[in-house]
C-alpha positions as CSV (number, residue, x, y, z in Angstrom):
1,X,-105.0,201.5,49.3
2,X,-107.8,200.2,46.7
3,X,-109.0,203.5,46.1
4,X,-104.9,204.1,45.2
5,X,-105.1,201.4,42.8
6,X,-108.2,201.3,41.2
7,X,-108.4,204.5,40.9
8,X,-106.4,206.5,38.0
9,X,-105.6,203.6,35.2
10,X,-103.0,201.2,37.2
11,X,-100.9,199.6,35.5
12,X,-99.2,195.9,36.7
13,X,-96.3,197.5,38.2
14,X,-98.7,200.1,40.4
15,X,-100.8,196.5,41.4
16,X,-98.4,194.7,41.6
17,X,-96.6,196.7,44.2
18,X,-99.9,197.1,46.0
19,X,-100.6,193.4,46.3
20,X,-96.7,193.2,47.8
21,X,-97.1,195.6,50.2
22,X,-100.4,193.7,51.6
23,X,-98.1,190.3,51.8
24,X,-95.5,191.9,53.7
25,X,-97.5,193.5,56.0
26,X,-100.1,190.4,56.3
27,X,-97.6,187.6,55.5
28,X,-98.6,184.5,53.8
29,X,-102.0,185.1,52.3
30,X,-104.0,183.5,49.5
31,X,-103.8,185.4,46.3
32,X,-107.7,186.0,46.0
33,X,-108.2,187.1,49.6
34,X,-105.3,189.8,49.2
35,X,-106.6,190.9,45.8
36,X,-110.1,191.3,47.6
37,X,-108.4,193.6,50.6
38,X,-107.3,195.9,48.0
39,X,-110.6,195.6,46.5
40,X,-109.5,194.1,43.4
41,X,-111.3,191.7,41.4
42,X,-109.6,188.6,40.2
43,X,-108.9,189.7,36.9
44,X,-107.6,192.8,37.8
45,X,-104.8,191.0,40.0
46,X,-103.8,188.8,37.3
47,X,-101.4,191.2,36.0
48,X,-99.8,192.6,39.1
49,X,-99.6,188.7,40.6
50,X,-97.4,188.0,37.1
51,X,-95.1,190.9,37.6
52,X,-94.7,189.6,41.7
53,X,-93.8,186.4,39.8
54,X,-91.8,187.3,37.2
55,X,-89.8,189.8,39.6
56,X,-89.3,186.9,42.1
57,X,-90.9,188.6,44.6
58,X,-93.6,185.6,45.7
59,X,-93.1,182.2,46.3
60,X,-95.6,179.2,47.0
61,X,-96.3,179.2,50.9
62,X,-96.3,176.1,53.3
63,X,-99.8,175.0,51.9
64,X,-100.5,175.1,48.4
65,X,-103.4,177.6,48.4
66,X,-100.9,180.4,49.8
67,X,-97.4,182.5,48.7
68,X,-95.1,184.2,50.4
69,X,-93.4,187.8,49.9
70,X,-90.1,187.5,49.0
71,X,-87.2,189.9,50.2
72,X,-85.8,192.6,46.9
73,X,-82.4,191.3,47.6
74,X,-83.4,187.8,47.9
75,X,-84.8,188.2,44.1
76,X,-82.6,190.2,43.4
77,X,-79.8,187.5,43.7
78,X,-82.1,184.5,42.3
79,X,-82.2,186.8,39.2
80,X,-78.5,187.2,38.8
81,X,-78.1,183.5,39.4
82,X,-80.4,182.6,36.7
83,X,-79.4,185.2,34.5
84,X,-75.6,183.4,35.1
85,X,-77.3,180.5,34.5
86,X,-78.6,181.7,31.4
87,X,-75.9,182.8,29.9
88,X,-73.5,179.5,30.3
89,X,-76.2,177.9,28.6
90,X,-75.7,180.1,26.1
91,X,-71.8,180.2,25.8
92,X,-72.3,176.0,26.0
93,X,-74.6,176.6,23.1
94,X,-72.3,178.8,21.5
95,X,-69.3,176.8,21.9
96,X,-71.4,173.4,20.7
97,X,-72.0,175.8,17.1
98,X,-68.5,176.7,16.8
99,X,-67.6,173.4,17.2
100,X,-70.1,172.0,14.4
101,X,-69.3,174.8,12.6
102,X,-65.5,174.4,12.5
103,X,-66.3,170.7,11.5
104,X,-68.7,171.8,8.5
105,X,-65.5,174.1,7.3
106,X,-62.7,172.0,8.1
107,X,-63.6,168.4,7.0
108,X,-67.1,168.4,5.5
109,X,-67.1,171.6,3.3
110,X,-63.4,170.6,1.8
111,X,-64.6,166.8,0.8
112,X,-67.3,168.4,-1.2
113,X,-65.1,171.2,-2.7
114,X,-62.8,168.4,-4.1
115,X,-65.4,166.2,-5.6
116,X,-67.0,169.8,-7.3
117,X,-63.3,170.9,-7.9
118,X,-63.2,167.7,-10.7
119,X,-65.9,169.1,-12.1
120,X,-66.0,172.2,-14.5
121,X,-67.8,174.0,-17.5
122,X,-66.1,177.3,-18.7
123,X,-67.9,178.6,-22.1
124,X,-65.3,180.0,-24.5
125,X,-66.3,183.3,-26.1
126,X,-62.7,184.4,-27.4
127,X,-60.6,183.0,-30.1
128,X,-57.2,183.2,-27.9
129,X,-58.5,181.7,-25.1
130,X,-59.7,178.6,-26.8
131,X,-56.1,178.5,-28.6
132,X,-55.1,178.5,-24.9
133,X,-56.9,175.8,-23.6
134,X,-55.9,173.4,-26.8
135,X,-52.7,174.3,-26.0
136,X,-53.2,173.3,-22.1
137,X,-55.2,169.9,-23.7
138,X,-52.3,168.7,-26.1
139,X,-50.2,169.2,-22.5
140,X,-52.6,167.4,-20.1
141,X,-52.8,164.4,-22.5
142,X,-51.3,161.7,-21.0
143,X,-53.0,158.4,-23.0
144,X,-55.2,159.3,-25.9
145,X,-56.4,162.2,-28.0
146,X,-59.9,161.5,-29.7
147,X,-61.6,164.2,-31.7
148,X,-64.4,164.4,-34.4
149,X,-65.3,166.8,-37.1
150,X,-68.1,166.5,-39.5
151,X,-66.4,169.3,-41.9
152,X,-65.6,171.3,-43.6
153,X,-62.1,171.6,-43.3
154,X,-60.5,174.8,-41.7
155,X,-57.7,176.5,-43.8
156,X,-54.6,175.1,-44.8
157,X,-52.7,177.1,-42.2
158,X,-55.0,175.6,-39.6
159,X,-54.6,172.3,-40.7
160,X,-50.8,172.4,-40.9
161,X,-50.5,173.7,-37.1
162,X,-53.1,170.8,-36.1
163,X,-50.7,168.0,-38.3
164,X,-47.9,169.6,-36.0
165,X,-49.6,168.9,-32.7
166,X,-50.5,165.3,-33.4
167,X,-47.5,164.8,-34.8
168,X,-46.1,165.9,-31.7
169,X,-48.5,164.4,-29.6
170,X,-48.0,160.8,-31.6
171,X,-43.8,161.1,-30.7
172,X,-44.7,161.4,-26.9
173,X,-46.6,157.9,-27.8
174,X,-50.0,159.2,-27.2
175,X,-52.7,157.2,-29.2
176,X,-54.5,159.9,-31.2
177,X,-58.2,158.7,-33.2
178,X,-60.0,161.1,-35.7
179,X,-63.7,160.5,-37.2
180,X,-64.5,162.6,-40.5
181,X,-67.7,162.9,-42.0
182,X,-67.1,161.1,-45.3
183,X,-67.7,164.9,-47.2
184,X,-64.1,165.4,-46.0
185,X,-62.9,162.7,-49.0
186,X,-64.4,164.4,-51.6
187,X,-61.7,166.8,-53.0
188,X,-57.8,166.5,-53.2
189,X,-57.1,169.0,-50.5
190,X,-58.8,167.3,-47.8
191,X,-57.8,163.7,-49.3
192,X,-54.2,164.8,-49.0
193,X,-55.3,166.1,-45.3
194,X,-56.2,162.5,-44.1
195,X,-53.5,160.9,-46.0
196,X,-50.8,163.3,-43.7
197,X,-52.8,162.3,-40.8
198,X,-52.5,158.5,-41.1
199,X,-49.1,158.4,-42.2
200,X,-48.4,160.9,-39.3
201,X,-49.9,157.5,-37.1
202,X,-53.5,159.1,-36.8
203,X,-55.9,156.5,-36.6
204,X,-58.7,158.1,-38.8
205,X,-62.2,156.8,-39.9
206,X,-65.1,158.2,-41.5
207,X,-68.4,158.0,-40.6
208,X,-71.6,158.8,-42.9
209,X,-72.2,161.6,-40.7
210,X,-70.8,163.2,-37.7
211,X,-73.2,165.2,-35.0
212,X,-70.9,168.0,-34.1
213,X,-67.0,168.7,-33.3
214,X,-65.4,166.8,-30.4
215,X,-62.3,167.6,-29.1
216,X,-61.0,164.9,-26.2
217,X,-58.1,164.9,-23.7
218,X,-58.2,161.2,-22.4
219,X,-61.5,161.1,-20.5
220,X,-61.0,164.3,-18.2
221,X,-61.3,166.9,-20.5
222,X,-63.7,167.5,-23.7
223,X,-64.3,170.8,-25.9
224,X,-67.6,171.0,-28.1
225,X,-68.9,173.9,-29.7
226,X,-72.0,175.7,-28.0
227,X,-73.9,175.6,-31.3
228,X,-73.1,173.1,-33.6
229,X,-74.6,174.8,-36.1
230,X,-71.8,177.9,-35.9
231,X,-68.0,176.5,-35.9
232,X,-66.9,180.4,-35.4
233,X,-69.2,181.0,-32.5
234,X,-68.7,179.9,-28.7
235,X,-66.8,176.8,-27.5
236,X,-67.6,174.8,-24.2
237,X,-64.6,173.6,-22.4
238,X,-65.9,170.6,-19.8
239,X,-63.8,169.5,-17.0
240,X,-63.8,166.1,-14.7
241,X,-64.8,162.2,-15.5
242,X,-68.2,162.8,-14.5
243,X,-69.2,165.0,-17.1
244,X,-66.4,163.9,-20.0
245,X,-67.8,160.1,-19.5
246,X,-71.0,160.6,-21.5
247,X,-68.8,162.0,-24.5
248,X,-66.2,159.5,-24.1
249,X,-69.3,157.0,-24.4
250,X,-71.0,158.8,-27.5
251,X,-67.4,158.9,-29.6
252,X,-66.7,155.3,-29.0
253,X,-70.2,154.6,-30.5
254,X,-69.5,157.0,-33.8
255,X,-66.0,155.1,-33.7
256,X,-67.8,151.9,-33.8
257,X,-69.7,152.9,-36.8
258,X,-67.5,154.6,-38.9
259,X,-64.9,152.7,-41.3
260,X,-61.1,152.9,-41.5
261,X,-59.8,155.8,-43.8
262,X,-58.6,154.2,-47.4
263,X,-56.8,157.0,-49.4
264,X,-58.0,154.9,-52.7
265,X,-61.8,154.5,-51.6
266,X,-63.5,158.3,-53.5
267,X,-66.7,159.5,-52.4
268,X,-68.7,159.2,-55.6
269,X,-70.6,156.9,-57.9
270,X,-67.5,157.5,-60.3
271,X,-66.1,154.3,-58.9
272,X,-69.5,152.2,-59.5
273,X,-73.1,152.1,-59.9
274,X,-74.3,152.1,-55.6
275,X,-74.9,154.5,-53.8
276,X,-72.5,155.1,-50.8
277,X,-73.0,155.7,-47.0
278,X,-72.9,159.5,-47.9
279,X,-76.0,158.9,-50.6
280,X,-78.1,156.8,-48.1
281,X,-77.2,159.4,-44.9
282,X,-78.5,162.2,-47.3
283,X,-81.9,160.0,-48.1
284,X,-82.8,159.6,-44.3
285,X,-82.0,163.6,-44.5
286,X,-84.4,163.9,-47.0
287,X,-86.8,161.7,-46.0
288,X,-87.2,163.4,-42.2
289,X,-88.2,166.8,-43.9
290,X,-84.5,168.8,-43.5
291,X,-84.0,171.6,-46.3
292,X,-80.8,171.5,-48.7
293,X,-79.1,173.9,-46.3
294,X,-79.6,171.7,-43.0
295,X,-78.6,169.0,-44.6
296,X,-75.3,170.3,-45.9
297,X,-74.6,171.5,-42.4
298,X,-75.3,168.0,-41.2
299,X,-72.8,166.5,-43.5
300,X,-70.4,169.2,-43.5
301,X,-70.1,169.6,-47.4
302,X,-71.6,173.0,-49.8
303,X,-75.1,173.0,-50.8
304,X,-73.6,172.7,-54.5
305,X,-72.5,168.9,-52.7
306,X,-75.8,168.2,-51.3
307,X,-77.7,168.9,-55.4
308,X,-74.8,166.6,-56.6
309,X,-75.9,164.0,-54.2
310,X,-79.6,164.3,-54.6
311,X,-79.2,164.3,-58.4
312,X,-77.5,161.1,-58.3
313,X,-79.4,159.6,-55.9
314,X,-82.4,160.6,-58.5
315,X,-80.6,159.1,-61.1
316,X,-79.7,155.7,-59.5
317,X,-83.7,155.0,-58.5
318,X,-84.5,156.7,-61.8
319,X,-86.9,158.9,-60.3
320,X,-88.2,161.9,-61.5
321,X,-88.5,164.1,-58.6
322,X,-87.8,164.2,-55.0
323,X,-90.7,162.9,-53.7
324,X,-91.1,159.8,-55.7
325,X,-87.1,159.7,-55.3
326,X,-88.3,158.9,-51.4
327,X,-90.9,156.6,-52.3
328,X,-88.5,154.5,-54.3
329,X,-85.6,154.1,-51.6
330,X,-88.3,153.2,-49.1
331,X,-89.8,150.8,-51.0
332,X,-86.1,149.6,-51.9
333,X,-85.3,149.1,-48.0
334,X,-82.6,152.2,-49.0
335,X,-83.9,154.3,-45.8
């Protein structure tokens, strides 16, 4: 038998077969002392002793140097029994998951799907979809209407339909607010504009400058434009309290520091000799480095507006250029 073994390239199965043989026909036998009867050595037998074991087919003996040969039925049966075994743990398993998992769908997943289901940002690329969503805004108000525009004014068309909606808006006793850069007073078109408004029940104010358009449906619902440098391009509709409350929060701070609309106040130093809140905002323009053209975007008026400002802010600190224009209102506590 250990010629039979050892000598073509055994593999564990051929050992291990070998080494059960020599149990059944010797019984009980310590490992190393059976391994040496088929003259194996130790290392040899490792591998056919781990298939026996593996199999089922030895077991420890009465004394714990020993095993004994198992019967192939007797394993045979063990292995079904702890392959059963096996696989209850696994449908327990199984069952324990679909139970966590039902609960992750069912109660967990849905709580979260509400709180992100209050919160939404859908950018606007197309000019009837953003009439649709003002037309879904004017219908979801249910308190207030806020909005803000730094200028310049739309067409006259435009501005008609808009005077329609807040008048409409104003009869369902909504509160609506507007802030207006103060540009939007400087010509009778837009003078007559805010004068509808506020007899229409707008509450409108002006402010020396406004940062961008805000459009505001209570505090759920806001629409800004992407770049508030391009009125034409993109608009960004945002949904839900958590995201609307840092706008509602920046509005109420321009409302704070804007002043009531007068429809007898102009916009000029025709009225006096001091500069107004529109001179001075241009200054601090000025005076942080920003070009004609950024600064007429800032204020919403033409760059033919912003030379008529900066002209008679020149003249008022008699200056006679820009620069020293600057050094003057500084030293003047004007900026």
């Amino acid at each position: 038998m250990a010629n039979s073994v050892r000598g073509g390239g055994s593999n564990a199965a051929d050992i291990g077969l070998a080494l059960y043989q020599t149990l059944r026909t010797n019984g009980s036998s310590v490992p190393a002392k059976a391994a040496a009867a088929l003259g194996l050595t130790e290392a040899e037998a490792e591998a056919g002793w781990r298939e026996l074991e593996e199999l089922g087919l030895i077991r420890p003996g009465d004394t714990a140097d020993v095993v004994d040969p198992v019967e192939p039925d007797t394993a045979l049966i063990e292995l079904l029994a702890r392959q059963r075994a096996s696989l209850r743990r696994q449908r327990d398993e199984l069952t324990s998951m679909v139970t966590a998992a039902e609960s992750l769908m069912e109660r967990y997943r849905p709580a979260v799907m509400r709180e992100n289901a209050e919160i939404e940002v859908e950018l606007v690329t197309k000019d009837h979809r953003r009439r649709q969503f003002l037309r879904d805004f004017d219908a979801t108000i249910t308190e207030s209407a806020s909005w803000m525009h730094p200028g310049p004014l739309p067409s006259s068309e435009v501005l008609a339909g808009s005077l329609t909606a807040d008048n409409a808006l104003i009869a369902r006793g909504i509160k609506v607010r507007a802030i207006y850069g103060q540009s939007i007073n400087s010509a009778p078109r837009q003078r007559k504009y805010l004068s509808d408004l506020t007899a229409a029940g707008v509450d409108v104010r002006l402010a020396p400058q406004v940062p961008f358009d805000l459009l505001m449906a209570d505090t759920h619902s806001a629409l800004v434009l992407a770049n508030p440098d391009d009125p034409s391009g993109p608009a960004v509709v945002v949904r839900g309290p958590a995201l609307v409350r840092s706008y509602v929060a920046m509005y109420e701070d321009c409302w704070l520091r804007s002043v009531p609309y007068s429809a007898n106040v102009g916009n000029g130093l025709d009225t006096g000799n001091e500069l107004t809140e529109q001179h001075r905002t241009t200054m601090r323009l000025l005076a942080n480095g920003l070009t004609d053209e950024r600064i007429a975007r800032k204020l919403g008026v033409s760059l033919r507006t912003v030379s008529r400002l900066v002209s008679e802010i020149m003249r008022y600190l008699e200056a006679d250029s820009r620069f020293q224009a600057g050094v003057l209102a500084a030293a003047h506590g004007l900026i």
